[in-house]
N, C-alpha and C positions, 0 to 999 in steps of 0.2 A: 537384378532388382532395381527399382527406380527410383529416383531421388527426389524423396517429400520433405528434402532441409526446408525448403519455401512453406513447404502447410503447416511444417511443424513450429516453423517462425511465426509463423500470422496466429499459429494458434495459441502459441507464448504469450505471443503480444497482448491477443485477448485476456488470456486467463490473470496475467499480471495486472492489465487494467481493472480485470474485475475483484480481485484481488486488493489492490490498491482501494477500491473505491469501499470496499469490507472492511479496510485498518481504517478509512476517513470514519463512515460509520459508526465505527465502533469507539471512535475517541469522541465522537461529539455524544453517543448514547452516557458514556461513562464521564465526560464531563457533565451534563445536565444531572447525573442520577449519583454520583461519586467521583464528585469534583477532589477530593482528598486524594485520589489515587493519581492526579494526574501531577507530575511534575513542576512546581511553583512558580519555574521559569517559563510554564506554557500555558500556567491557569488563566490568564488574563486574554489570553488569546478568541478574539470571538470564532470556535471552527464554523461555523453554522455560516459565516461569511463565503460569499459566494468568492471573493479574490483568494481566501485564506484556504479555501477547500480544492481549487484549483493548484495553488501552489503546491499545497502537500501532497494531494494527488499527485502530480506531476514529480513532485521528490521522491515518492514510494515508489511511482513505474521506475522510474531513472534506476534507484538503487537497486528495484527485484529484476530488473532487466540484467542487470550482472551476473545474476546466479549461470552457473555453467550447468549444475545438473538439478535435477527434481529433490534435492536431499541439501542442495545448497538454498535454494529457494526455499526450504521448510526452514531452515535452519535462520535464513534473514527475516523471516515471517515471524519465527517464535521471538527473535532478537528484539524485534519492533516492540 
């Protein structure tokens, strides 16, 4: 059998970025529409910022880059 560890990496990587770029999304939807929901220490924060939306992006890949299996990556996804 031949070894796709390389396709299956590139293809993590992707799905994680895309992934990541779904949790930025989704906080800046829910800040504009249910600002209430969003934690007090982050409400001030403008996401919509193009430095602030890079950074968090960049935190969510870092952190879903960890998951070791497809059930640990659900599990930091639900956590977010």
């Amino acid at each position: 059998m031949s070894d796709n560890s390389g396709l299956l990496m590139t293809n993590n990587a992707t799905a994680i970025k895309a992934i990541s770029n779904y949790i930025y999304q989704t906080i800046v939807s829910i800040q504009q529409q249910h600002p209430e929901w969003i934690n007090p220490k982050y409400k001030s924060i403008p996401w919509n910022n193009a430095k602030n939306q890079s950074t968090l992006t960049n935190k969510l890949t870092k952190g879903l880059s960890c998951a070791a299996t497809k059930e640990d990556l659900q599990l930091k996804v639900r956590r977010i």
